[in-house]
C-alpha positions in Angstrom: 0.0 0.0 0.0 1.7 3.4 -1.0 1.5 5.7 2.3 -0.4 9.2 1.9 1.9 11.9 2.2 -0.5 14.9 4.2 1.0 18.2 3.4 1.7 20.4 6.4 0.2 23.3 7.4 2.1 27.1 6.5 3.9 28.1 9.5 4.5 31.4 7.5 3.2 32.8 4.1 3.8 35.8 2.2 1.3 37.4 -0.2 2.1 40.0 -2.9 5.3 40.8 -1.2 6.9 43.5 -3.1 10.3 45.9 -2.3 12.1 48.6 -3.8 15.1 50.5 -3.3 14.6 53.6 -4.8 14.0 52.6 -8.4 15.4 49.2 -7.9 12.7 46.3 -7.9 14.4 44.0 -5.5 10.9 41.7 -5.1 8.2 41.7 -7.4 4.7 40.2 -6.1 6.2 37.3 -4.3 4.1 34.9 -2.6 5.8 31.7 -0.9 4.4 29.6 1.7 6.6 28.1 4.5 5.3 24.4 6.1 5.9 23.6 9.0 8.4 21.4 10.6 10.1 21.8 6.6 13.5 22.7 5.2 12.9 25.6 2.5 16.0 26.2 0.5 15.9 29.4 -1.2 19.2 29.6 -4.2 19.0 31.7 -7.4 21.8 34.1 -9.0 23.3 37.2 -7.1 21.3 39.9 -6.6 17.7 38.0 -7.2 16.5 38.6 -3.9 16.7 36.0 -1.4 18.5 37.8 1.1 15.6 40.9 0.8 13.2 38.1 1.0 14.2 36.2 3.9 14.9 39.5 6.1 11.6 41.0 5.0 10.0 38.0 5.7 11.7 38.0 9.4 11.2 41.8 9.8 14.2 43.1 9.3 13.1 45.2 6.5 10.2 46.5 5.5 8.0 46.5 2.5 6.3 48.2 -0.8 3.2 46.2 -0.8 1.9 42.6 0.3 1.1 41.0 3.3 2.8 38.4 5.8 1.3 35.7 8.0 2.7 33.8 11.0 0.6 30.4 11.6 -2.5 31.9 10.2 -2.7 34.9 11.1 -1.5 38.3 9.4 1.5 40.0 11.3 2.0 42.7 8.5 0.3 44.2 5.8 0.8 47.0 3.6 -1.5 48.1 0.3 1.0 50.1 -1.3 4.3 52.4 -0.8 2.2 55.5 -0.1 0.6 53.5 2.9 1.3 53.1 6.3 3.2 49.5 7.3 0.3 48.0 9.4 1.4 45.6 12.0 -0.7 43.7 14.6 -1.1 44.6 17.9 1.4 42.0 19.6 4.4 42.0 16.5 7.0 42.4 18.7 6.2 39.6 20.9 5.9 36.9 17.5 8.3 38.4 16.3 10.3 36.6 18.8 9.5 33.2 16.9 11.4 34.2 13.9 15.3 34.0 14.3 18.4 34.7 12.0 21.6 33.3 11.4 23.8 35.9 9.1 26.4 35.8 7.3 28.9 37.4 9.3 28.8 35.9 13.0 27.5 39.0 14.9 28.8 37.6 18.2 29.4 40.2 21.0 34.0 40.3 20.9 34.0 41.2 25.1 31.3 37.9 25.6 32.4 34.7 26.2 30.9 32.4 24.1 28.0 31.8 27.2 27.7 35.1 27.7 26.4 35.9 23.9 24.2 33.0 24.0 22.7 33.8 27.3 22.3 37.3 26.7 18.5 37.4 24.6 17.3 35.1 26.5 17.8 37.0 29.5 17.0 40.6 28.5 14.6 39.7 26.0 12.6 36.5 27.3 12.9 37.4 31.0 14.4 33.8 31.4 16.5 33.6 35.0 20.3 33.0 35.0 20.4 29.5 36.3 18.1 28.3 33.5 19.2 30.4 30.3 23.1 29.0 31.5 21.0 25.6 31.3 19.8 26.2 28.1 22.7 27.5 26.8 24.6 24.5 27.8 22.0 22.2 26.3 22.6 24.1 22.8 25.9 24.5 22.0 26.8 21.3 22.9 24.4 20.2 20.5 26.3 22.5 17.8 29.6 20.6 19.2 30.8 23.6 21.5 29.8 22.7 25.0 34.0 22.6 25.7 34.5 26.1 24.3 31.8 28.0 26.7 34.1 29.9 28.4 35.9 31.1 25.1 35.7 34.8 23.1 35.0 35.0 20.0 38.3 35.6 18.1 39.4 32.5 19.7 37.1 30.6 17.5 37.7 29.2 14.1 35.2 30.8 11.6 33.0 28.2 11.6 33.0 27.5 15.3 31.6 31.4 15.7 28.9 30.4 13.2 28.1 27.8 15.2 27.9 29.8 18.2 25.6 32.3 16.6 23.4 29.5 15.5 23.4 28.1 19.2 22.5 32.1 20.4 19.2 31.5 18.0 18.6 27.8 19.4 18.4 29.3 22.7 15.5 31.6 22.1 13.1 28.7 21.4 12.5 29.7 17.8 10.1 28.2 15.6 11.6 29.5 12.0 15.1 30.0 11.7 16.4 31.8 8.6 20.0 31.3 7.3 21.2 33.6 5.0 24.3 32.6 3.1 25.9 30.9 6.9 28.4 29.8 4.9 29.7 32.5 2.4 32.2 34.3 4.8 33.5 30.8 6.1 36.9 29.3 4.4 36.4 26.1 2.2 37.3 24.0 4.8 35.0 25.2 7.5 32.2 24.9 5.4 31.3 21.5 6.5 30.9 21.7 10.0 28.2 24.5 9.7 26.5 22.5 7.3 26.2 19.5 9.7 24.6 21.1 12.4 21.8 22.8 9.9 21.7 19.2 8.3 21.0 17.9 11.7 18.5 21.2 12.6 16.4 19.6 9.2 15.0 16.4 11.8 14.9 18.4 14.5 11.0 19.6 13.5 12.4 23.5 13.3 11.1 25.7 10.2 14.0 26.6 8.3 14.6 28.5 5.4 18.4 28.2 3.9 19.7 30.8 0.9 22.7 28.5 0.4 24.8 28.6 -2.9 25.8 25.0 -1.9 23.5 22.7 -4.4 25.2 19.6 -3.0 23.9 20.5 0.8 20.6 22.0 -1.2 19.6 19.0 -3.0 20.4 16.6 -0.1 18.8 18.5 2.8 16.0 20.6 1.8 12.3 19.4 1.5 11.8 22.0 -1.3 13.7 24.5 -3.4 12.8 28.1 -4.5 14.2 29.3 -7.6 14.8 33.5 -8.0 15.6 35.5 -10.3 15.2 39.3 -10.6 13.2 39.6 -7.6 10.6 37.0 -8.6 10.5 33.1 -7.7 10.7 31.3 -10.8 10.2 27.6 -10.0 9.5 25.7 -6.7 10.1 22.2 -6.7 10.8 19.2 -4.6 15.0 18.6 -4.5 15.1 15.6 -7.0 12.6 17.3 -9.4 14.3 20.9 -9.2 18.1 19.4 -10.2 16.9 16.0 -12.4 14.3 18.2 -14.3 13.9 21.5 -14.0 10.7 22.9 -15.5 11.7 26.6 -16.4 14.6 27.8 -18.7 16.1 30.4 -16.2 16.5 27.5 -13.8 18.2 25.3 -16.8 20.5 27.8 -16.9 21.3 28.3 -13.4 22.1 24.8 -12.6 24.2 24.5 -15.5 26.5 27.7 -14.7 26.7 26.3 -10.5 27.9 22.8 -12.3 30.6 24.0 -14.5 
């Protein structure tokens, strides 16, 4: 008997979503949904805006024109440039179930490594010492630092500060963590061990979205891949389908220049 796959609710979706900067379209009526519990992948060209996307999707920038919904329910909402950014009445506080990983590490250089990722939870959640050192501990020894808690930052390897700034997001209980590009500023050989903990994230039932330019991790992690180009998604596909048999020419032609 062949099982019956049942398609998981949107933890997050995005209607219409449109931004400019100045007379630069950077997304054009995007509309994505986000399941829950799933690994989105987000990859397309430079400049086609994934980054824009995820950090307007997370709040970190705002928007021209669309609306955004958290489980359901709208968070933020805008009919047009010349209209005020509406958002509801208790953002701030699910706002808190959307976290970040950048780039760049953003760790605090005069924290020890437990120090930065006790520091939100504490301010921000309210959560008492004794149990955000707990939860701290819990975390980055599941991101293969619990030996380097007493540690600063620049006496980290590049991809153990990336894990320490994912750990600093574990720790705030998110439901949807966003990574954008974790892995760009990293050195060739430090890619992998960022990529295993977000590998191991993927079964953990956490909402990610990854804008990774590493197809291999892509096509091997993710639950789905969107395609973007010029500020539009193109193609969204399962992982097999998007890299056996991709539907849409601009895609073709991706895939082909990332395999050469």
């Amino acid at each position: 008997m062949t099982a019956v796959q049942i398609e998981r609710p949107p933890a997050m979706t995005a209607s219409r979503l449109s931004k400019s900067y100045g007379d630069h379209r950077v997304l054009s009526d995007v509309d994505v949904a986000i399941r829950r519990g799933e690994t989105l992948a987000v990859v397309g060209p430079s400049g086609s805006g994934k980054s824009t996307l995820c950090r307007t999707l997370v709040g970190l920038e705002e928007f021209d024109r669309g609306e955004i919904e958290l489980d359901g329910q709208w968070i933020a909402r805008r009919d047009g440039p010349r209209e005020r950014l509406s958002r509801c009445g208790d953002y701030r506080r699910r706002r808190l179930a959307m976290g970040m990983v950048f780039q760049h590490y953003t760790l605090f250089p005069q924290l020890t490594v437990l120090q930065n990722v006790t520091l939100a939870p504490r301010r921000v959640l309210g959560v008492d010492k004794r149990e955000a050192v707990e939860r701290a501990m819990e975390v980055l020894e599941r991101v293969g630092l619990g030996d380097k808690a007493g540690s600063f930052p620049q006496h980290l390897s590049g991809g153990q500060q990336q894990r320490a700034a994912i750990a600093r997001e574990l720790a705030m209980r998110r439901n949807i963590l966003f990574f954008d590009e974790a892995t760009s500023a990293l050195d060739p050989e430090l890619v992998s061990e960022v990529l295993h903990v977000v590998e191991e994230l993927t079964s953990s039932g956490l909402t990610l979205v990854i804008v990774s330019h590493e197809m291999g991790f892509v096509r091997r992690a993710a639950d789905r891949v969107v395609f973007m180009d010029a500020g539009r998604i193109v193609e969204v596909a399962e992982p097999e389908a998007f890299f056996e048999d991709p539907q849409e020419e601009r895609s073709r032609t991706f895939l082909a220049k990332m395999a050469a």
